[in-house]
C-alpha positions in Angstrom: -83.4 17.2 -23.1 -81.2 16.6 -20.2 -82.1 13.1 -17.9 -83.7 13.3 -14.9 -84.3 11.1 -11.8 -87.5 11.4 -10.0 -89.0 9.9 -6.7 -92.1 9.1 -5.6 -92.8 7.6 -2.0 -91.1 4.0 -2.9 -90.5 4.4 -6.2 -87.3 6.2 -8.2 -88.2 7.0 -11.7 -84.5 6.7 -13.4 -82.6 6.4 -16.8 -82.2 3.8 -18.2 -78.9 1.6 -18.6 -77.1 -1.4 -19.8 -77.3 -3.3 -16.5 -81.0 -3.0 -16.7 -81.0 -5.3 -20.3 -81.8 -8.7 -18.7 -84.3 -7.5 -16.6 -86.1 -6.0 -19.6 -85.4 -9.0 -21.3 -87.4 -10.8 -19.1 -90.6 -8.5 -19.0 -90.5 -8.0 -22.2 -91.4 -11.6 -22.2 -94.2 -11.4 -20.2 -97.4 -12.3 -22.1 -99.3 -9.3 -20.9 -96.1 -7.2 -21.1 -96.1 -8.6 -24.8 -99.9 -8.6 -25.4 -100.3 -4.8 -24.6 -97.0 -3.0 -25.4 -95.7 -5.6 -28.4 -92.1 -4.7 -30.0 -92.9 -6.9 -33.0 -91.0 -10.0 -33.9 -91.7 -12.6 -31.3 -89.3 -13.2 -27.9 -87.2 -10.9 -26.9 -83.6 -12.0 -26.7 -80.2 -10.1 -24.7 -79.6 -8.3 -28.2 -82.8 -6.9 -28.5 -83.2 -6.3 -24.9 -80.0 -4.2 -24.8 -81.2 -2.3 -28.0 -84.6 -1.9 -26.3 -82.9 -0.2 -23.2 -80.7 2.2 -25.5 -82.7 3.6 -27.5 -84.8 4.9 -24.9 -81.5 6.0 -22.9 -81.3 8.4 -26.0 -83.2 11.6 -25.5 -81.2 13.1 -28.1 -83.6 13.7 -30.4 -85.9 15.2 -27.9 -89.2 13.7 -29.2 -89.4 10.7 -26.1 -88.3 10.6 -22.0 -88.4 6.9 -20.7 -87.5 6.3 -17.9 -87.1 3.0 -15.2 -89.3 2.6 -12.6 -87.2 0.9 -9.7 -87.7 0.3 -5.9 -86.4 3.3 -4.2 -84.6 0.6 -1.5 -82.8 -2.4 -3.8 -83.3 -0.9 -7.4 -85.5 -3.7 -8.5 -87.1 -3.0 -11.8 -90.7 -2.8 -11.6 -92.1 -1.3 -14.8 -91.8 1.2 -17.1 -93.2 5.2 -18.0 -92.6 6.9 -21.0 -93.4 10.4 -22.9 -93.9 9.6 -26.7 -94.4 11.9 -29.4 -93.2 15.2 -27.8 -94.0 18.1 -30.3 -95.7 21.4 -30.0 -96.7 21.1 -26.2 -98.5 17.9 -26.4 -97.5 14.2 -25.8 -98.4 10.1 -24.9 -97.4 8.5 -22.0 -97.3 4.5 -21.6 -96.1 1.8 -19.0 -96.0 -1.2 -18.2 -95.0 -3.0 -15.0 -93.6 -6.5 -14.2 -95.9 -8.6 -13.0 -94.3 -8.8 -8.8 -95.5 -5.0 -9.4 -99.0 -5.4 -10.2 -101.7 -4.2 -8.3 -99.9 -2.3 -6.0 -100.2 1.4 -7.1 -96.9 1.2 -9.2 -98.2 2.2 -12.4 -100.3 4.9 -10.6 -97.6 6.6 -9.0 -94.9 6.3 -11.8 -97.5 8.2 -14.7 -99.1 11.1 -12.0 -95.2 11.6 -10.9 -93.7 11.7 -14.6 -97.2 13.3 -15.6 -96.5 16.0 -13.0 -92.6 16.3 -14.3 -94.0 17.2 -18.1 -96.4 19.7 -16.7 -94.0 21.7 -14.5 -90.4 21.0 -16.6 -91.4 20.7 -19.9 -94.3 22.9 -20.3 -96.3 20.2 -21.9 -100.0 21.5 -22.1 -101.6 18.0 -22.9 -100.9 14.6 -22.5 -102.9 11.3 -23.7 -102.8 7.7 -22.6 -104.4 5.6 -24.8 -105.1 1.5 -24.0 -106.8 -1.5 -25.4 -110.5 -1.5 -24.4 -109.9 -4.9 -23.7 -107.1 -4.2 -20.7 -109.5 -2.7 -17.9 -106.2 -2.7 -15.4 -104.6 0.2 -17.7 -108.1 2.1 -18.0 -107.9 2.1 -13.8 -104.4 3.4 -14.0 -105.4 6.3 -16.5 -108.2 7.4 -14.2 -106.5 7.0 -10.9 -103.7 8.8 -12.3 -106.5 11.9 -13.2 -106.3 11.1 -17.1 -110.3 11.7 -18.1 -111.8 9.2 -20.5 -112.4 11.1 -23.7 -113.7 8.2 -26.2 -112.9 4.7 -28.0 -110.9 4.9 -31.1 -112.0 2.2 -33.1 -109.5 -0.6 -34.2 -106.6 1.8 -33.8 -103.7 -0.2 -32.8 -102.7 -4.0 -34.1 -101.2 -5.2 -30.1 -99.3 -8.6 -29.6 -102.0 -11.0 -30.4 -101.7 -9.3 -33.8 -105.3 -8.0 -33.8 -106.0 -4.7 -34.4 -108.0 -3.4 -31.0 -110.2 -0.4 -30.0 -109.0 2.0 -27.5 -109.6 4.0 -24.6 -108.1 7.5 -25.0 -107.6 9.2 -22.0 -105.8 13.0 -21.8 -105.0 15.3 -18.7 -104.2 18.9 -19.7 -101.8 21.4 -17.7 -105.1 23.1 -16.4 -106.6 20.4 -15.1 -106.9 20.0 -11.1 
């Protein structure tokens, strides 16, 4: 899977790269950053934040497509969107945003525009978004980014507080308006 760069009014959705490893390093540590999208093993330091952005640089194997979400003027990081689990035609998406970024659309904008993106260039048919019952801002991103609520999945996922939560899952499909 080749990278892409994407826009959206202010925003440009972009690779990932080196330079962007203190930045990540530093909403990584966030406690709601860490509370809802843990990596496991406590603060994040450069090493791991430099892993962190490299791995999902790599879209070698095909399965994942992170991408940045900067200002479209200045390149400030703002967040996060990523398609997980690629395979036969369906996938996950998740984001996060830093917290300058929050409450201002960003998250909104970054999953319809990457959403969009999967539809049209991939040929994804369906596409989930699944979030801890107990983070209501994520269950307003997934509906005013037209994901429909679909059910809670009960204690599915163990987040940063080392609990295992219930979920919202959320999905759009190709045919939906």
């Amino acid at each position: 899977m080749e990278h892409v760069e994407l826009t959206v009014a202010d925003l440009l959705l972009r690779p990932w790269s080196d330079e962007d490893a203190p930045a990540v390093r530093d909403a990584l540590n966030d406690t709601a950053i860490a509370q809802w999208n843990p990596q496991g093993g406590g603060p994040i330091d450069d090493a791991a934040a430099l892993l962190w952005v490299r791995r999902r640089a790599d879209w070698s194997a095909g399965d994942h497509a992170s991408l940045a979400v900067t200002a479209a003027t200045g390149g400030e990081l703002l967040g996060s969107v990523s398609l997980h689990h690629i395979r036969h035609g369906d996938a996950s998406i998740g984001y996060w945003t830093v917290p300058a970024a929050r409450g201002r659309g960003v998250a909104v904008r970054a999953v319809s525009r990457l959403t969009g993106w999967a539809f049209a260039d991939l040929r994804l048919h369906r596409i989930e978004l699944c979030h801890a019952v107990a983070n209501p801002a994520s269950c307003r991103v997934a509906d005013r980014a037209g994901y429909l609520a679909e059910g809670t999945l009960r204690e599915s996922y163990r987040y940063g507080d080392g609990r295992r939560h219930d979920e919202h899952l959320h999905a759009r499909l190709a045919t939906d308006r």
